[in-house]
N, C-alpha and C positions, 0 to 999 in steps of 0.2 A: 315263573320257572316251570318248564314242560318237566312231569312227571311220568312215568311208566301207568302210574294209576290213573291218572287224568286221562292217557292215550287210548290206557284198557279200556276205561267206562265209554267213553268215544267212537272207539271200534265196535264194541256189543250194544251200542243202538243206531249202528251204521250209520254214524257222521260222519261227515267227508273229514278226513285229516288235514291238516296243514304242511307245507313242505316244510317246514323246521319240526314239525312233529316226525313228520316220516325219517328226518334225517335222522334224528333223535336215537327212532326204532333199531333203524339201521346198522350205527353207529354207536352203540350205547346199552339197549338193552341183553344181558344174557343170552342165549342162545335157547334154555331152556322153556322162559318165561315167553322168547317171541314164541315158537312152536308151539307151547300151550295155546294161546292166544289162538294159534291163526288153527289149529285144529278144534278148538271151539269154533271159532266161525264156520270153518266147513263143515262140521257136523248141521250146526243150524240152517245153512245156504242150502244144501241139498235132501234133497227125497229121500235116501236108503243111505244113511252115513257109515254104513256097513258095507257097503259095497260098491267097489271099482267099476268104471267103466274101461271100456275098448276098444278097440275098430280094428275092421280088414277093407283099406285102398292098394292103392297101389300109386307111386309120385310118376307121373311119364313126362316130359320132359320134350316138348312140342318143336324145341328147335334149341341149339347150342350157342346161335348167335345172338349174341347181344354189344350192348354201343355203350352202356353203362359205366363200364372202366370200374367196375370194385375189384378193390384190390383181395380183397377176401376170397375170392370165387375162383376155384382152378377149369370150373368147367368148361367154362364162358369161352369162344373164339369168335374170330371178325369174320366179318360176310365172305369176303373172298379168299380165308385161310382152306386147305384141304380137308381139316377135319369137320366142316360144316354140313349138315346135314336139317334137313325137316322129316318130323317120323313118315311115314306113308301110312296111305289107309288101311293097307296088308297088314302093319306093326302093329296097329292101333287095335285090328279086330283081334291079331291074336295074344295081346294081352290083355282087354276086356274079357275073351273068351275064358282064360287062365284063371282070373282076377275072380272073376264070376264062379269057376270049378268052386276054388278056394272059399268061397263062401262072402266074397265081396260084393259089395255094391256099390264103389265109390271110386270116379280117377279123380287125385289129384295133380291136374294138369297144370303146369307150368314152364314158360320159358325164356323168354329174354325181351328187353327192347330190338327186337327187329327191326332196320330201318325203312324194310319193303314191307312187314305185313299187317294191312292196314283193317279195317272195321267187316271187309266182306270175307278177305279169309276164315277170319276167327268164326263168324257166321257160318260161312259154307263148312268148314270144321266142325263148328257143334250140331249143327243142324243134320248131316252125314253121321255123325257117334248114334244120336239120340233117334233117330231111321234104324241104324241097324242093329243097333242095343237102348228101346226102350226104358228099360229097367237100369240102367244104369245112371250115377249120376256126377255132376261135374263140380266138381270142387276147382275151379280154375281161376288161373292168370294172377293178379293182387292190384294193388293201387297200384304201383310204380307201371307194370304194362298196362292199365286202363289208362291212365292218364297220357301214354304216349300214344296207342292207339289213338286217341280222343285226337291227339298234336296232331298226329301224321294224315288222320281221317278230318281233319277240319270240323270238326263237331265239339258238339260241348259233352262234360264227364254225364250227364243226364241222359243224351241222349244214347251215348256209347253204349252204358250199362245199360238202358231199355233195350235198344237191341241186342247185345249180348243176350240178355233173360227172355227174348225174344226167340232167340234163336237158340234156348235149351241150358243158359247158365246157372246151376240150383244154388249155390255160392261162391262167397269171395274169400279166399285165406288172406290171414295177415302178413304176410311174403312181403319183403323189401321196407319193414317199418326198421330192423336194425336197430340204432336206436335216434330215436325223434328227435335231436339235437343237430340243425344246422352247421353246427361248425365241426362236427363227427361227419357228417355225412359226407362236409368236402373234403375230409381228409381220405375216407374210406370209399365210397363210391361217388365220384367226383359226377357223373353224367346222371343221375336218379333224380329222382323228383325230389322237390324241396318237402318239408314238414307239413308247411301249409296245404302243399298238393296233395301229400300222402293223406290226410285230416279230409282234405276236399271232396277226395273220393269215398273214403268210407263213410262220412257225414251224409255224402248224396246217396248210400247203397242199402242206411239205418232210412232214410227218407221213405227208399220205396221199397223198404220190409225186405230187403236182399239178407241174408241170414252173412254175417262175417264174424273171422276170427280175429284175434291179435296173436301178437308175437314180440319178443326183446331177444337180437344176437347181443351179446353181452362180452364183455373180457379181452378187450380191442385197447383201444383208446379213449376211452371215456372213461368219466371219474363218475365216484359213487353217486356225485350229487346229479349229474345227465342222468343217469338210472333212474334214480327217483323223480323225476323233471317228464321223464318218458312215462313209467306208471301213471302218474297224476294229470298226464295229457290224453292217455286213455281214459284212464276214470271221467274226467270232464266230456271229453266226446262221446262216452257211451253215456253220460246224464244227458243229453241232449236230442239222445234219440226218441221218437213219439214214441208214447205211452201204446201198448199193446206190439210195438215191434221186436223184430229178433235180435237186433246191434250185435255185439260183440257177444259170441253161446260163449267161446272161452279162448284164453291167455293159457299161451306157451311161449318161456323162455328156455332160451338155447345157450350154452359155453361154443364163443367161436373156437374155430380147432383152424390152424395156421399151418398146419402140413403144406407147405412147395409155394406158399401164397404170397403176395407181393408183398404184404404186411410184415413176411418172416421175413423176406429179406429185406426189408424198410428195418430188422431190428423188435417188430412187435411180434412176439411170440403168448401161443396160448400157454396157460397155467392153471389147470382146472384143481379148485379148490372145494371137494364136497360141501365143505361145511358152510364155504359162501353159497352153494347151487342153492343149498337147504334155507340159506339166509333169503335169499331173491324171493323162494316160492313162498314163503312166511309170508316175507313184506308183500307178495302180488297178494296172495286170499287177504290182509288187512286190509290193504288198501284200495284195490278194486272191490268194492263192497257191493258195488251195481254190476259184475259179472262172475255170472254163478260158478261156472268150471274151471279150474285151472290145473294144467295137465302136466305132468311127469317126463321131460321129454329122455327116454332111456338111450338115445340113439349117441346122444352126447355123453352124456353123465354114466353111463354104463346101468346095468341092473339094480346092485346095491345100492346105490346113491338115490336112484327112482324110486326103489320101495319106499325107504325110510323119507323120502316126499310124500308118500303116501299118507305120514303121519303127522306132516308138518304141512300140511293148507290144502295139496294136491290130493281130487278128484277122480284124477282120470290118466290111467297110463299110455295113451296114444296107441297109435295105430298099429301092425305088425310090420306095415311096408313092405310090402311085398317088394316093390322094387324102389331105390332112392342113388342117386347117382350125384348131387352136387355138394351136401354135406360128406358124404363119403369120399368124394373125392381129395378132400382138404384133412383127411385124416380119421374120421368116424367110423369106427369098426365093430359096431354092438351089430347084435341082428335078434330077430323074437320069431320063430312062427306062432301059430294060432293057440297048441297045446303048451308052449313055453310060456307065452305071457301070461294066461292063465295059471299056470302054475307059480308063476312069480308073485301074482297078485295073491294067491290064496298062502304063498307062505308070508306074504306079507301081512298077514292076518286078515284080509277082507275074501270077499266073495267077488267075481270077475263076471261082469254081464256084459255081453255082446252088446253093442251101439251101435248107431247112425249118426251122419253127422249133425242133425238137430237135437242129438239125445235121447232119441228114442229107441226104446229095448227093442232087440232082434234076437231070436231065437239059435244060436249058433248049429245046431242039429237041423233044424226045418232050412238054413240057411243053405246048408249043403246039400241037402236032400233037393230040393227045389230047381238047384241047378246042374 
């Protein structure tokens, strides 16, 4: 008979859990008892368990078109619709330029399966950012555009990423994992790479030390038990990655938000439930036990909800986001500058230190000073 106490001693010598244990968690134990738990372990998983981390990127948004079909996504249009566009070099420098005022050092770029733009774009693109803004760095693309690129360029996902990192890519976000269950995936973004693909690619990118994150959009169509099926698909693939590499730094899940989306009108609507966000981020710090950060995402869940994650497994309150345009579009209305989020962290009771995307303290004063 699975116990709460069998689970506990389990989790505090970072045994891999079993799926009927996680369900268990999930399903079963108090709300008080998980968040004990899982704020134990984040005390012990990280360095300064006193203190929050943070970031200043900015999300830029490399082109509008994609061939994917998620139904989730308002931003998305087809190649030969009017509202299509590719940012220009002129966009690109002056919000690097802005980004960098603000005391940034990070774009995270992203944008669609394009059906024309293949392995030398993306190339000639980063190769052109990192020319004219050394200092800056790329947070771009995800598995789902690797793995098309790689289609469209007749290459294998190996060589893709080597060029990509070649040509100035410093990491990979977890963008388009959703959630890791095949038969979600065709209901929700019917044109995406399969599970396997999604696994393929980050599996090749922990290979050659590529630094990536994860991600769960959540609160769609899937049941509690895909949830946990997704978690315990990360955890596996991040034990797999060689020993001294950077796999997955950290896990952020999201509350989809169905604002104008094809899902609303399919009938699926969002229902953001703090107390389940608070339940997600528990069970991700349990059970990713082999990835240390897990982040707060306030963009969804609004302020209060993120603090009090703060104290239930989460790490790290995300970035300011300077600019973000495809969660917002679909209804996402929170926004943080630089002195807000900090102050949010420290009424949360912690101390708020400037980050990078490997986790490494930045001085937020010297940050701006500098630029």
């Amino acid at each position: 008979m699975t116990t709460f106490d069998t689970i506990r001693s389990k989790a505090l010598d970072r045994t891999p859990l079993s799926f009927d244990e996680a369900l268990h968690l999930y399903r079963a134990v108090p709300p008080a008892e998980l968040f004990r738990l899982a704020d134990t372990l984040r005390r012990s998983a990280v360095e300064h368990p006193d203190t929050v981390t943070w970031q200043i990127d900015r999300n830029v948004n490399i082109t509008n078109v994609c061939i994917s079909g998620c139904k989730f996504c308002n931003f998305h249009c087809r190649p030969h619709d009017s509202s299509a566009y590719l940012t220009t070099p002129e966009a690109y420098d002056a919000k690097i330029e802005e980004t960098l005022r603000l005391g940034g050092d990070q774009l995270l770029l992203q944008g669609g399966l394009h059906p024309r733009l293949d392995i030398g774009f993306y190339e000639e693109l980063f190769r052109g950012l990192k020319a004219r803004h050394p200092s800056i760095r790329l947070h771009a693309l995800g598995a789902p555009e690797v793995y098309h690129i790689a289609r469209i360029s007749r290459l294998s996902v190996h060589e893709t990423l080597r060029r990509l990192c070649e040509a100035g890519l410093d990491s990979l976000p977890g963008a388009g994992a959703e959630i890791l269950c095949d038969e979600v995936r065709r209901r929700i973004s019917p044109g995406k790479p399969t599970v396997a693909q999604w696994c393929e690619v980050m599996r090749e990118a922990h290979r050659m030390n590529l630094p990536t994150s994860a991600t769960m959009m959540y609160g769609h169509v899937e049941t509690p038990a895909q949830r946990i099926e997704h978690l315990l698909l990360l955890r596996d693939l991040q034990a797999e990655c060689p020993e001294g590499h950077h796999g997955f730094i950290a896990f952020i899940p999201w509350i989809f938000c169905s604002s104008g989306t094809r899902l609303e009108q399919e009938g699926v609507r969002s229902h953001f439930s703090p107390l389940e966000y608070l339940r997600i981020i528990a069970l991700s710090r349990i059970l990713l036990h082999n990835v240390r950060n897990i982040q707060a995402s306030w963009l969804t869940v609004g302020k209060a909800t993120a603090q009090i994650a703060l104290h239930c497994g989460a790490n790290d309150f995300g970035s300011i986001m300077i600019e973000e345009n495809v969660v917002s579009s679909a209804g996402a209305r929170n926004s943080f500058d630089a002195e807000g989020i900090q102050q949010a962290i420290r009424e949360a009771g912690f101390t708020p230190q400037l980050r990078d995307q490997l986790y490494r303290k930045r001085d937020y004063a010297a940050a701006l000073a500098e630029k």
